[in-house]
C-alpha atoms as one frame of an Amber mdcrd trajectory, in Angstrom:
protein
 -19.712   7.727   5.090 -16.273   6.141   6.577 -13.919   6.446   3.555 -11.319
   2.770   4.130  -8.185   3.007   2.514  -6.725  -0.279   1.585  -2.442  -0.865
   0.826  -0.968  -3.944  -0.306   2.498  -5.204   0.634   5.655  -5.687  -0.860
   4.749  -6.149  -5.261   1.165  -5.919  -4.647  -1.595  -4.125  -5.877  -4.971
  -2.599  -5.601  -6.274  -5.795  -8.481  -4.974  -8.628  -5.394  -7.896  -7.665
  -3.149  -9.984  -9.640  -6.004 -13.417 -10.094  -3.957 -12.323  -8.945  -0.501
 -12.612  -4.893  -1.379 -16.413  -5.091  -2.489 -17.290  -7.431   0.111 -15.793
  -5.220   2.693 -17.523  -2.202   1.457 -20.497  -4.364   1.788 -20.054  -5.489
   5.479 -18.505  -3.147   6.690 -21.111   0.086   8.150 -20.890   3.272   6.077
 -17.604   2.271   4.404 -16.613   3.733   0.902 -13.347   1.795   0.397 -10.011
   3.313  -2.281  -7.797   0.470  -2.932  -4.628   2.180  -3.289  -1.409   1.066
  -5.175   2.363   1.846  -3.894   4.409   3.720  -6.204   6.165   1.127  -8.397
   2.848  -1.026  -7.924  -0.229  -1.682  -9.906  -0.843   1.417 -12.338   2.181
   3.291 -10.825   4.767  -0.188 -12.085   6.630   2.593 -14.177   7.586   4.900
 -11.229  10.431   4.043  -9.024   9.350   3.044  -5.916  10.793   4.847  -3.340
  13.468   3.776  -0.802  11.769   5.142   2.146   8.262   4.565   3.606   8.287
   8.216   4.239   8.323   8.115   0.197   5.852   6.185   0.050   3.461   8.260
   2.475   3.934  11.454   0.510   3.204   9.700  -2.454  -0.270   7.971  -1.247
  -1.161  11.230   0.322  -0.690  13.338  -3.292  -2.405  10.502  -5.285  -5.476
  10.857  -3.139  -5.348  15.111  -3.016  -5.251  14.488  -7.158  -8.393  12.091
  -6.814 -10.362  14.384  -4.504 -10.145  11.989  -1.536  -9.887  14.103   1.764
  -8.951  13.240   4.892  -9.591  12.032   7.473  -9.253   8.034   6.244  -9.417
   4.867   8.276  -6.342   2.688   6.979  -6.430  -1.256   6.208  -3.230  -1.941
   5.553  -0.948  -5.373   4.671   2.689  -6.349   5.498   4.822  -3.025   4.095
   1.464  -1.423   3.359   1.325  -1.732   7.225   4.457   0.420   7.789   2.774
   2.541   5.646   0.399   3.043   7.371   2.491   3.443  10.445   4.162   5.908
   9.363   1.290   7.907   7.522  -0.518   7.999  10.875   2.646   9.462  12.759
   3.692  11.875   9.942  -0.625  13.226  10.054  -2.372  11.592  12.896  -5.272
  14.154  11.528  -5.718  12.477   8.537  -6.093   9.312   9.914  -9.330   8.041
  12.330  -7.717   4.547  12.419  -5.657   1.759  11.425  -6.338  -1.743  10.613
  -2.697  -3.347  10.727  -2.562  -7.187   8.679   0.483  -9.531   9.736   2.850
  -6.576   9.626   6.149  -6.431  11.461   8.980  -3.682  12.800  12.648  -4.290
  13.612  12.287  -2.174  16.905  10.053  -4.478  18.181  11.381  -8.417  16.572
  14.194  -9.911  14.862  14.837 -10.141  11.390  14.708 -14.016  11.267  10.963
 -13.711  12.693   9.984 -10.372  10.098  11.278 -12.632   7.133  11.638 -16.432
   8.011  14.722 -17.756   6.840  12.720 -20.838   5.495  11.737 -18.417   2.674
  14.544 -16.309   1.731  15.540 -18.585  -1.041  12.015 -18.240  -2.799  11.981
 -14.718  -1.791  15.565 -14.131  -3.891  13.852 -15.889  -6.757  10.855 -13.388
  -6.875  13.884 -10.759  -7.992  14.720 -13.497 -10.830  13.211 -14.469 -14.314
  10.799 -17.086 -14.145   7.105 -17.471 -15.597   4.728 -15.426 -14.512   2.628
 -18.278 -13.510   5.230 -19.986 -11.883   6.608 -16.258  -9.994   2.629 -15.959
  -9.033   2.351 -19.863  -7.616   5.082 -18.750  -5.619   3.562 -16.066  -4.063
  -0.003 -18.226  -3.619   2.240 -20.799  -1.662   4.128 -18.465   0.684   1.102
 -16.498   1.675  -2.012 -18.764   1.748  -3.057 -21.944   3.740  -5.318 -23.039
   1.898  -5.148 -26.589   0.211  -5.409 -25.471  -3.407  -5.839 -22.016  -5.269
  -9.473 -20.533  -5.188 -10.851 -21.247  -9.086  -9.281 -18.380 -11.164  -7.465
 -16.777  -8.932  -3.762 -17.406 -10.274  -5.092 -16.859 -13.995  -6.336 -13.180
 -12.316  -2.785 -12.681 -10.975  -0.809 -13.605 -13.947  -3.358 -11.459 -15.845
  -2.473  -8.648 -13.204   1.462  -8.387 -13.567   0.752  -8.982 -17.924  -1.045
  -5.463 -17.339   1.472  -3.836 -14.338   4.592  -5.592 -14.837   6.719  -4.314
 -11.593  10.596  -4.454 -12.236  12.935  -6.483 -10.138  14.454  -2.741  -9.688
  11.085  -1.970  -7.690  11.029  -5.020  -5.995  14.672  -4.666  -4.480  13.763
  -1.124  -3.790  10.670  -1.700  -1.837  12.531  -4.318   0.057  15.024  -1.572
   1.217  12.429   0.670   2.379  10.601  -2.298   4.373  14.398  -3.303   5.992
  15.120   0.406   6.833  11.499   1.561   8.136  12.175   2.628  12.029   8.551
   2.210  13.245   7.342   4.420  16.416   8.506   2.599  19.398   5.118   4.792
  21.169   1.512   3.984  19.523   0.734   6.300  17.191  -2.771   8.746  17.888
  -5.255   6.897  15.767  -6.669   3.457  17.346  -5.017   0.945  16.073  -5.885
  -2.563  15.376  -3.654  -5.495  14.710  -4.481  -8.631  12.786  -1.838 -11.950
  12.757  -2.455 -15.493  11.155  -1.070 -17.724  13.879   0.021 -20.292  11.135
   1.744 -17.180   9.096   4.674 -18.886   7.620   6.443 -15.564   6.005   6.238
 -13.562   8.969   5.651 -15.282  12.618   2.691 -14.194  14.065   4.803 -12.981
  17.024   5.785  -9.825  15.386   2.438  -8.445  15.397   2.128  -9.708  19.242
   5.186  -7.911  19.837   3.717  -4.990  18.781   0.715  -4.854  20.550   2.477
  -5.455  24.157   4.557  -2.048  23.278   1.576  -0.201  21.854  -1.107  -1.655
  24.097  -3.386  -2.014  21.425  -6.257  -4.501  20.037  -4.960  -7.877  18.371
  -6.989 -10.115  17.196  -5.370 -13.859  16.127  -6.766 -16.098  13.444  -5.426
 -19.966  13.706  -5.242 -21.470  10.377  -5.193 -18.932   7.861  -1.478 -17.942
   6.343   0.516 -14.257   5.477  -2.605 -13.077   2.972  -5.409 -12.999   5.587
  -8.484 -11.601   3.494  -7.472 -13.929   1.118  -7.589 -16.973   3.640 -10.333
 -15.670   6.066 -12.156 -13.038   4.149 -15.540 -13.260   6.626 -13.197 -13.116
   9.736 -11.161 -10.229   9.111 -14.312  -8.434   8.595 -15.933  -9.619  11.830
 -12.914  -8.401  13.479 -12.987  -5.127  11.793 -16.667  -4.612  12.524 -16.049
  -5.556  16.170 -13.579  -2.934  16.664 -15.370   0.022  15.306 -18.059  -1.297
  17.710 -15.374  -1.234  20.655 -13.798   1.781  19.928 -17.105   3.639  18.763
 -16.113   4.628  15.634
């Protein structure tokens, strides 16, 4: 059995998979699937997160020596999870057997303005400043999802989420470091790597991941409607894709 494990980005945590983890473990050959929080995430919110990715590596390696996880993992990875994973897989390319990389983006390949577009900075700032919790977590449905409206439940599940794992503006400032300081591998990494992008991404443009992929020569795969939170938008593609590649790459 393929052990999957699955980072969130920037806040996140292992609860805002909702659906997609199970169903993945379902689709998905021979997967057993961890859903893994960042430190300063999820059931870590108390820690400080740390101001490097390299921080954040060690960290998700120790958590899964304590839980009896061992290598080697294939990663599925988000937005900062994806530097993450990055740099996880250049730090250990032994632990790693692959890497699933979602809408993700590196300064040494694109420009700050198309990492982080400037059309969202403002609402950005304000997820470092009081407000509601269901007003902080419609934020976050309407920067990173396409859809028309809200899947039934799913905001009541977030707000439910940050009542249990509060994560401090502190955190959230310091994770945002770590993203704007990463320095990812200008050379592929071992593993096989594959990249996802939402065309119609309107956090991060869809070019960063294709700018990766011409310097890595490696698999990208594109959807066209779906926004920054991919398995959210197109759960039964991203797992089409993900089977496809393990096909490709015989894995």
């Amino acid at each position: 059995m393929d052990t999957w494990i699955l980072l969130r980005g920037l806040t996140r945590e292992s609860a805002h998979w909702g659906p997609f983890a199970g169903d993945f473990e379902a689709a998905v050959p021979q997967a057993r699937v961890v859903a893994l929080d960042l430190p300063g995430n999820g059931r870590w919110y108390a820690q400080s997160s740390p101001l490097s990715v390299q921080g954040m590596v060690a960290a998700c390696r120790a958590e899964l020596a304590r839980q009896g996880v061992a290598p080697p993992f294939y990663l599925f990875a988000m937005s900062l999870g994806g530097m993450v994973a990055t740099e996880w897989a250049r730090q250990a390319p032994s632990d790693i057997r692959g890497c699933v990389l979602v809408n993700t983006s590196f300064r040494a390949f694109s420009p700050f303005f198309q990492r982080l577009r400037p059309a969202n900075y403002a609402a950005l700032l304000g997820r470092v400043l009081p407000r509601s919790p269901e007003a902080s977590e419609h934020m976050v449905w309407r920067l990173t999802s396409n859809a028309p409206a809200p899947p039934p439940g799913l905001l009541e599940r977030w707000v439910a989420a940050r009542a249990r794992h509060p994560v401090s503006r502190s955190n959230a400032l310091r994770q945002l470091v770590a993203a704007a300081r990463y320095q990812a591998p200008t050379t592929a990494p071992g593993p096989p790597v594959l990249l996802l992008a939402s065309q119609k991404d309107r956090l991060v443009h869809s070019g960063c991941s294709l700018a990766i992929a011409r310097h890595w020569h490696c698999a990208l795969a594109r959807h066209p409607e779906a926004g920054h939170d991919l398995p959210l938008d197109a759960p039964g593609w991203v797992l089409e894709q993900v089977r496809q590649w393990r096909r490709q790459t015989g894995a």
